[in-house]
C-alpha positions as a Markdown table, in Angstrom:
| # | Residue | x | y | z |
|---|---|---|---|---|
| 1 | Unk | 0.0 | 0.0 | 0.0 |
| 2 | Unk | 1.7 | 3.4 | -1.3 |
| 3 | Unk | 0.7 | 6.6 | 0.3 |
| 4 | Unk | 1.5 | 10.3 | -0.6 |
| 5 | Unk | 2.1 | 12.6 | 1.9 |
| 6 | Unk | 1.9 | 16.3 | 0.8 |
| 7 | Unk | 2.9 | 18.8 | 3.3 |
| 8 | Unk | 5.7 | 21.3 | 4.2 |
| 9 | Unk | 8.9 | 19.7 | 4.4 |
| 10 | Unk | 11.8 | 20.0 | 7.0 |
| 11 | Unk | 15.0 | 18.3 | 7.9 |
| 12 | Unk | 15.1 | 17.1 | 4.4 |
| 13 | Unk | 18.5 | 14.8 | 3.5 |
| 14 | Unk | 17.2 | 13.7 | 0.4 |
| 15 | Unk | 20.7 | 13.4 | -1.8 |
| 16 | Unk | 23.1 | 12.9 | 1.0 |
| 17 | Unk | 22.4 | 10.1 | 3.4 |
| 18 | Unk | 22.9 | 10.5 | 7.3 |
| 19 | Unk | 25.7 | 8.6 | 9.0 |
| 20 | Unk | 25.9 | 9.7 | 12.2 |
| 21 | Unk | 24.0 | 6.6 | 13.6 |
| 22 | Unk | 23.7 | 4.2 | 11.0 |
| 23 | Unk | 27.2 | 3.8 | 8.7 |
| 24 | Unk | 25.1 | 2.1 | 5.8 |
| 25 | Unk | 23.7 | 5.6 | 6.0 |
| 26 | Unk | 19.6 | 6.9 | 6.0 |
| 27 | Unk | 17.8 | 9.1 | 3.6 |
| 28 | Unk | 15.1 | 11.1 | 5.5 |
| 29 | Unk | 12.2 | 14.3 | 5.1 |
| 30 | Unk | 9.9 | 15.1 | 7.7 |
| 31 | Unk | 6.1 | 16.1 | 6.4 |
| 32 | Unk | 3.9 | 18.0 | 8.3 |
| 33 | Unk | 0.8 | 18.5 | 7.1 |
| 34 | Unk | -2.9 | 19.9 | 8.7 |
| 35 | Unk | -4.7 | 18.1 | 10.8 |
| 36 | Unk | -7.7 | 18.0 | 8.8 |
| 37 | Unk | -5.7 | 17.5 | 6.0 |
| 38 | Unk | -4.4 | 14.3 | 7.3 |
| 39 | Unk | -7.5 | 12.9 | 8.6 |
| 40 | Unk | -7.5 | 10.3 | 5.6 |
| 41 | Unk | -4.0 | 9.2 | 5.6 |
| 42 | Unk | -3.9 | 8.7 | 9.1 |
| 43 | Unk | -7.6 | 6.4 | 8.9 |
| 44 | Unk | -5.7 | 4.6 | 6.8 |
| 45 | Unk | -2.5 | 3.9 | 8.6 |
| 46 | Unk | -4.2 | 3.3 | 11.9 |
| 47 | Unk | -6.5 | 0.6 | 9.9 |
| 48 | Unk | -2.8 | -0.9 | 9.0 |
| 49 | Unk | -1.4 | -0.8 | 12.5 |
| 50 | Unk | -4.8 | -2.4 | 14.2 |
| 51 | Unk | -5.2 | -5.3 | 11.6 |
| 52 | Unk | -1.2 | -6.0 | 12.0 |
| 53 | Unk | -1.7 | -5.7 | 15.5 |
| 54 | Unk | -5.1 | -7.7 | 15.4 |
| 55 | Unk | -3.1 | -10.1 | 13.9 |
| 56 | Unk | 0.1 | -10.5 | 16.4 |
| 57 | Unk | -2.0 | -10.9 | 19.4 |
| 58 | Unk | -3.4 | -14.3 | 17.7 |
| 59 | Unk | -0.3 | -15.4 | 17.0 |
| 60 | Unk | 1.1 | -14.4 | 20.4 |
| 61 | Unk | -2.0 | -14.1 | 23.0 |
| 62 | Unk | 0.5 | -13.4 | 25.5 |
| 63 | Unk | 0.8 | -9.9 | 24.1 |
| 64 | Unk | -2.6 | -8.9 | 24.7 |
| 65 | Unk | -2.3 | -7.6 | 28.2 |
| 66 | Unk | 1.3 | -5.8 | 27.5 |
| 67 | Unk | 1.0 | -5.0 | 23.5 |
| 68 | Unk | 1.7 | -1.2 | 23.3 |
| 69 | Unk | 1.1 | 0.9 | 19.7 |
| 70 | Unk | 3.5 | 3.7 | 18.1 |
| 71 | Unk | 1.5 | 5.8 | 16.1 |
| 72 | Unk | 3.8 | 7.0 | 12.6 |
| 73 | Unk | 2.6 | 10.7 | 13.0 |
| 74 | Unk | 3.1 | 13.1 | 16.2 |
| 75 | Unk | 1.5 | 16.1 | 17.0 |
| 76 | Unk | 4.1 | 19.2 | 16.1 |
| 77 | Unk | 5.2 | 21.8 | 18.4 |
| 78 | Unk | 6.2 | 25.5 | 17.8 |
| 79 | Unk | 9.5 | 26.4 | 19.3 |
| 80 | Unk | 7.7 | 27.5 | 22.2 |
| 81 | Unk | 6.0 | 24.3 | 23.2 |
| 82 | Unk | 2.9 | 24.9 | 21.8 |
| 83 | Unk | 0.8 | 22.7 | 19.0 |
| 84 | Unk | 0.6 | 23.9 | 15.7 |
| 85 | Unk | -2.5 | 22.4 | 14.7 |
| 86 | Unk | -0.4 | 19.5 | 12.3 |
| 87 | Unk | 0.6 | 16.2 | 12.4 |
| 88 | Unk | 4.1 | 15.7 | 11.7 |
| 89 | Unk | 4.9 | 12.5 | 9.4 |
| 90 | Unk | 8.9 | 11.5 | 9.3 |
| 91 | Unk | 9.8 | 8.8 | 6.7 |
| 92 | Unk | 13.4 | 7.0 | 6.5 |
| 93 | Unk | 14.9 | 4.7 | 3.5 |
| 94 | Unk | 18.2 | 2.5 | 4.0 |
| 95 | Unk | 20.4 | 3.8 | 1.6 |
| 96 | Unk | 22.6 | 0.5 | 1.9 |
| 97 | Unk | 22.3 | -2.7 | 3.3 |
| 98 | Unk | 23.6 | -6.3 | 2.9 |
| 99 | Unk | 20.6 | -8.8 | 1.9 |
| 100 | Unk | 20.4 | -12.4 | 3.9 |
| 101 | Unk | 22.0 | -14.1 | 0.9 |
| 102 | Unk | 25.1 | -11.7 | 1.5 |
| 103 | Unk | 24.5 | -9.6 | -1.3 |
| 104 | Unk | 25.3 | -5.9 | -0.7 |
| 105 | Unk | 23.3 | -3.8 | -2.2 |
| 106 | Unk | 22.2 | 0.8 | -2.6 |
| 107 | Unk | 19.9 | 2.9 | -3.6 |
| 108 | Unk | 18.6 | 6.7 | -3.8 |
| 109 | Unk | 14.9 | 8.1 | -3.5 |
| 110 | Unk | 13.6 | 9.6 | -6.6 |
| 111 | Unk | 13.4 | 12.9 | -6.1 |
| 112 | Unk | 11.6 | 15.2 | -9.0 |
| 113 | Unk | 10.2 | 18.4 | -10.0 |
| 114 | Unk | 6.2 | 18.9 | -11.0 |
| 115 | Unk | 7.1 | 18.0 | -13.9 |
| 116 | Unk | 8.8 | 15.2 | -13.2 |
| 117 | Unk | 12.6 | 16.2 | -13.9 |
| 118 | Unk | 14.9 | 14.2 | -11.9 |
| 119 | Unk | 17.1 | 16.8 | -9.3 |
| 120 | Unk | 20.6 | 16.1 | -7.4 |
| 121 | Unk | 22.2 | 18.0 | -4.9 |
| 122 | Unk | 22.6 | 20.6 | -6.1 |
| 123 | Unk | 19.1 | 21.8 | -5.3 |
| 124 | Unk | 19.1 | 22.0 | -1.3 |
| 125 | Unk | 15.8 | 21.3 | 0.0 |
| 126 | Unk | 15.0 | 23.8 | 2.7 |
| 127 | Unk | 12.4 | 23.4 | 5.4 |
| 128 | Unk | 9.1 | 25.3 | 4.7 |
| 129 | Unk | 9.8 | 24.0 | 1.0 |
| 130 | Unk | 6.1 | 22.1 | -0.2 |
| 131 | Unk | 6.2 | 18.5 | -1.1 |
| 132 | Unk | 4.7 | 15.3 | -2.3 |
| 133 | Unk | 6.3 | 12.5 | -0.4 |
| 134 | Unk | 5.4 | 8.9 | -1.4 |
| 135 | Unk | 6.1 | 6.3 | 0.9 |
| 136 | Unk | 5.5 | 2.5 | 2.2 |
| 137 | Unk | 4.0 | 2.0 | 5.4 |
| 138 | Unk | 5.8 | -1.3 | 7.1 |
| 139 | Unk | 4.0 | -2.8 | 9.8 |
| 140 | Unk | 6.8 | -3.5 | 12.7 |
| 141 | Unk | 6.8 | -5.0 | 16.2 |
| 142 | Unk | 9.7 | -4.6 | 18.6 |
| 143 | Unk | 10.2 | -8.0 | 21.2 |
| 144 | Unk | 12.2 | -5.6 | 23.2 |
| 145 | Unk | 9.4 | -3.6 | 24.3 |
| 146 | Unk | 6.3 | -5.0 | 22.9 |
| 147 | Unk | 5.5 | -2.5 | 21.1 |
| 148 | Unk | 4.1 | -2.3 | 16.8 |
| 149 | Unk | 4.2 | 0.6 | 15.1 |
| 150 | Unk | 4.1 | 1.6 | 11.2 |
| 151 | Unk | 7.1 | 2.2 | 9.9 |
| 152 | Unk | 7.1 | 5.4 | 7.0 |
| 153 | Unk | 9.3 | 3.8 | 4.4 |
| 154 | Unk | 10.2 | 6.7 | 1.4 |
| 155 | Unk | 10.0 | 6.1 | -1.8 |
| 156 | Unk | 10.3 | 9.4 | -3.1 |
| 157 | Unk | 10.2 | 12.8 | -3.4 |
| 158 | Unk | 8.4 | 15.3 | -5.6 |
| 159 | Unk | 9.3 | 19.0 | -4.7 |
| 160 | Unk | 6.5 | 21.8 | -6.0 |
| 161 | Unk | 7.6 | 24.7 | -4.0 |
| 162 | Unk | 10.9 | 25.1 | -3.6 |
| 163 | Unk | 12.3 | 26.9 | -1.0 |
| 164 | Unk | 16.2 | 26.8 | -0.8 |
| 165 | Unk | 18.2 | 26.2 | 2.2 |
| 166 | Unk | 20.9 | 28.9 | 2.3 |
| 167 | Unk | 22.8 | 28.4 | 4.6 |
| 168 | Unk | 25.9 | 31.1 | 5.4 |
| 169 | Unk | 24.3 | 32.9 | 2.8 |
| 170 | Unk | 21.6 | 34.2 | 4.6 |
| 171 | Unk | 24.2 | 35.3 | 6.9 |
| 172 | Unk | 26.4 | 37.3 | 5.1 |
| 173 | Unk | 25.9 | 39.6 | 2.4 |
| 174 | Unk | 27.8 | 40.2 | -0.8 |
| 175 | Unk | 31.6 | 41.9 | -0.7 |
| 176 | Unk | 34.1 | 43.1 | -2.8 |
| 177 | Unk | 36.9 | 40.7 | -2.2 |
| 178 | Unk | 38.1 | 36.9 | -2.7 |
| 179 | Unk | 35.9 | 35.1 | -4.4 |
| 180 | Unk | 36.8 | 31.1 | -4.7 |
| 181 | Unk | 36.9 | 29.2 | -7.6 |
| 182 | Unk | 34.1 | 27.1 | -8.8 |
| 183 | Unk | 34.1 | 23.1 | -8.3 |
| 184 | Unk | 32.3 | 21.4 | -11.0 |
| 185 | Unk | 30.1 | 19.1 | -9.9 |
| 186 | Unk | 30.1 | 15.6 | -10.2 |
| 187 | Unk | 26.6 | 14.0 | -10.7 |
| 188 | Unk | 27.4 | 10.5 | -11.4 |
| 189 | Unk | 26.7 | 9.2 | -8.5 |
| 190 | Unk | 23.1 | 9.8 | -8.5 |
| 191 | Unk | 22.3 | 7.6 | -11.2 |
| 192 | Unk | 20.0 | 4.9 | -9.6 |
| 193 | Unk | 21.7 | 1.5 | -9.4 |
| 194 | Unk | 19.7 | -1.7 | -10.2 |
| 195 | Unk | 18.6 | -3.5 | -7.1 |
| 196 | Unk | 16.4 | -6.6 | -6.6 |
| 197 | Unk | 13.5 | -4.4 | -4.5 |
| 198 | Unk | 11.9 | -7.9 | -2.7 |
| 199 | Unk | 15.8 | -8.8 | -1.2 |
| 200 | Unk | 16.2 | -5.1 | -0.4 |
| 201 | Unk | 12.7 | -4.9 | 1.6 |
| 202 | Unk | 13.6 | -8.3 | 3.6 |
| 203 | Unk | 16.9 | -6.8 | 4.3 |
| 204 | Unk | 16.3 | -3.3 | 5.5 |
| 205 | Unk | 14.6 | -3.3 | 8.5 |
| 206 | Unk | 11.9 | -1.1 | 9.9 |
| 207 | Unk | 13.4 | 2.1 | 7.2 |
């Protein structure tokens, strides 16, 4: 079951996975989106996690008393502390893994325009930016602390209002003065690489 999540995006690492935690590295984008907005999307995933869920304590009745659920959506706060009236949505992909059979294998969300044309990283997504996010949702329970949950797998992102993280540049302003030589960028690196998708989906986890 796909789902599109179309919101305001933040914390977006789209082009450049995180490996502060994980080495294999994790693409990520937070979505917040409405309340009302989100009403149907959220039916939905809560349908998911109580017929997974429905479905664990008959295999494991010893569950029932201690079974605890993670909704995949949060109420967001302001910086103050206060809500904001959405429901904030953060979906994760693997960008490598090793599959079962040993096989290593990588990937990169697709990431397009409204018309469809692919972008790298050279466009930096910046939070308030408006976005289509398509992900997975992946049933998951956790022995550890009996608890399920829905994981937000990403498939990909579609971008239809840009706006760019800056950076230093909204820092500083223009000088008269050294100005460093431009790097040409190397975008080879972005081409998708062919994966088995079913050995990749056994392997990755709750992302």
């Amino acid at each position: 079951m796909a789902l599109k999540l179309k919101g305001t995006a933040s914390w977006a690492k789209v082009f450049e996975p995180d490996t502060k935690f994980n080495p294999e590295g994790v693409y990520s984008i937070n979505v917040s989106i409405p309340e009302a907005d989100a009403a149907h999307v959220c039916e939905q995933l809560d349908t998911l996690m109580a017929e997974y869920t429905t479905k664990l304590v008959k295999e494991k009745p010893q569950l029932k008393a201690s079974l605890s659920m993670r909704p995949p959506y949060e109420a967001e706060y302001d910086e103050n502390g206060n809500e904001t009236g959405n429901l904030l949505f953060k979906s994760k992909m693997k960008a490598s893994g090793t599959t079962k059979e040993g096989r290593t294998w990588q990937r990169k969300p697709v990431v397009v325009d409204t018309k469809l044309t692919p972008l790298n990283k050279s466009t930096l997504i910046g939070n308030g930016s408006t976005v289509i996010v398509a992900v997975d949702p992946s049933p998951y329970y956790m022995p550890s602390n009996k608890q399920a949950g829905v994981s937000l797998r990403m498939v990909g992102v579609q971008v239809t209002n840009l706006v760019e993280y800056q950076g230093a540049n909204s820092i500083f302003d223009e000088e008269d003065g050294f100005v460093a030589q431009a790097v040409a960028k190397d975008d080879s690196s972005d081409v998708f690489s062919d994966t088995d998708t079913d050995a990749v989906a056994d392997a990755e986890g709750d992302f």
